[in-house]
C-alpha positions in Angstrom: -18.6 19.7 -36.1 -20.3 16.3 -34.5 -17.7 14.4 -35.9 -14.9 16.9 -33.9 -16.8 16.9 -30.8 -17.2 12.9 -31.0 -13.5 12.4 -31.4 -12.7 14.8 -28.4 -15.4 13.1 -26.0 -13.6 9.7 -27.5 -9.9 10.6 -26.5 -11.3 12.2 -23.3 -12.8 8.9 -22.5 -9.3 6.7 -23.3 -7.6 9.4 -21.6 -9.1 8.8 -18.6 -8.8 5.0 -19.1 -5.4 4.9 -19.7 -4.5 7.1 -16.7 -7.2 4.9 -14.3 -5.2 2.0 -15.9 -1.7 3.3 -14.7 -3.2 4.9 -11.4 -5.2 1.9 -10.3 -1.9 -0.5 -9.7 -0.4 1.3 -7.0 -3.4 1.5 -4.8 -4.5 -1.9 -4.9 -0.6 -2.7 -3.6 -0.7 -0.7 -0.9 -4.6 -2.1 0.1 -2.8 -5.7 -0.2 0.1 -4.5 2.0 -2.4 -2.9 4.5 -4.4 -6.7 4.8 -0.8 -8.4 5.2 0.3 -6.3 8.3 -3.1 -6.8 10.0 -2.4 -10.9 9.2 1.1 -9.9 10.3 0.1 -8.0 13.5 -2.4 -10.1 14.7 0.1 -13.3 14.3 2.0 -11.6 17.0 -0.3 -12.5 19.8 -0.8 -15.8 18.6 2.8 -16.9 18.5 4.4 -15.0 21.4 8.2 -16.3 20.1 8.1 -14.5 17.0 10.5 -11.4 17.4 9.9 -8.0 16.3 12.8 -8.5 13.7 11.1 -11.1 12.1 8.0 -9.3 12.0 9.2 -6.7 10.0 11.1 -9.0 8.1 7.9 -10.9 7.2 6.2 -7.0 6.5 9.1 -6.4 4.2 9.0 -9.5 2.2 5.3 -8.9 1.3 6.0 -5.1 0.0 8.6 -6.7 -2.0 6.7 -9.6 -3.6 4.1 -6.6 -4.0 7.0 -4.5 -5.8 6.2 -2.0 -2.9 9.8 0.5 -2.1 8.7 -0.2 1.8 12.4 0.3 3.3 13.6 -0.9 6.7 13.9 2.9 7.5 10.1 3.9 6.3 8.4 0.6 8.1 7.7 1.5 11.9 6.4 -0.6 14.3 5.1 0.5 18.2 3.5 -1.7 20.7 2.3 -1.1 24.3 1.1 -3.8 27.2 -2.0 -4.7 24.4 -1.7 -3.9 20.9 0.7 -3.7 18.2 0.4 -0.5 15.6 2.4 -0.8 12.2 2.9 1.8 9.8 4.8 2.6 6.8 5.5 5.7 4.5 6.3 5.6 0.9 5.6 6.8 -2.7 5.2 5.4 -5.9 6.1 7.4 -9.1 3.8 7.0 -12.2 4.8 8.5 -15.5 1.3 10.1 -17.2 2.1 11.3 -20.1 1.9 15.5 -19.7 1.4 15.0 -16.1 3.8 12.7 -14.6 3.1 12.2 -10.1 3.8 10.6 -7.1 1.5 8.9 -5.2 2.1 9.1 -1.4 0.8 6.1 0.5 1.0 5.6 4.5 -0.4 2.3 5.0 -1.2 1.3 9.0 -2.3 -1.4 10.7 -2.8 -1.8 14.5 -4.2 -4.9 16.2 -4.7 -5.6 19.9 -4.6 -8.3 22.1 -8.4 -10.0 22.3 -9.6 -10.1 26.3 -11.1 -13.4 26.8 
């Protein structure tokens, strides 16, 4: 009976590894995406010629190098007289075995303009 219960806490145990391992991943992407569009955001007030366009362009590149499926469509950017907010909506499918999910991620970012 120890030998049975040993083997179950052991399987329970790689279990849990092997789903933190596939699970882990996508949220360390979207905490990487999340520091790039505050870089991002906060480049906009120091170089006043960069467009909008190229901002999101710039936002986009990074989810792709991060294999991120941020689309034009999902990536939305507002901005008033002093600060910039950035957000994005998207989800990432991982296949557990028994208990396959999608992981929903909004990441934002909003920066404003530094009163000297």
């Amino acid at each position: 009976m120890k030998l049975l219960r040993s083997l179950v806490g052991m399987l329970v145990v790689v279990a849990a590894v092997y789903a933190a391992w596939m699970i882990f991943p996508p949220f360390f992407a979207n905490y990487q995406l999340e520091e790039a569009m505050d870089d991002a955001a906060r480049g906009l007030y120091v170089n006043y010629s960069r467009s909008e366009s190229e901002f999101r362009d710039q936002v986009l590149k990074e989810a792709r190098t991060l294999s991120i499926p941020l689309t034009n469509e999902n990536l939305h950017i507002e901005h008033g007289p002093n600060d910039y907010y950035v957000w994005g909506d998207y989800s990432v499918h991982v296949d557990l075995p028994l208990y396959p999910l999608d992981l929903n991620f909004h990441p934002a970012s909003k920066s404003q303009k530094r009163r000297m």
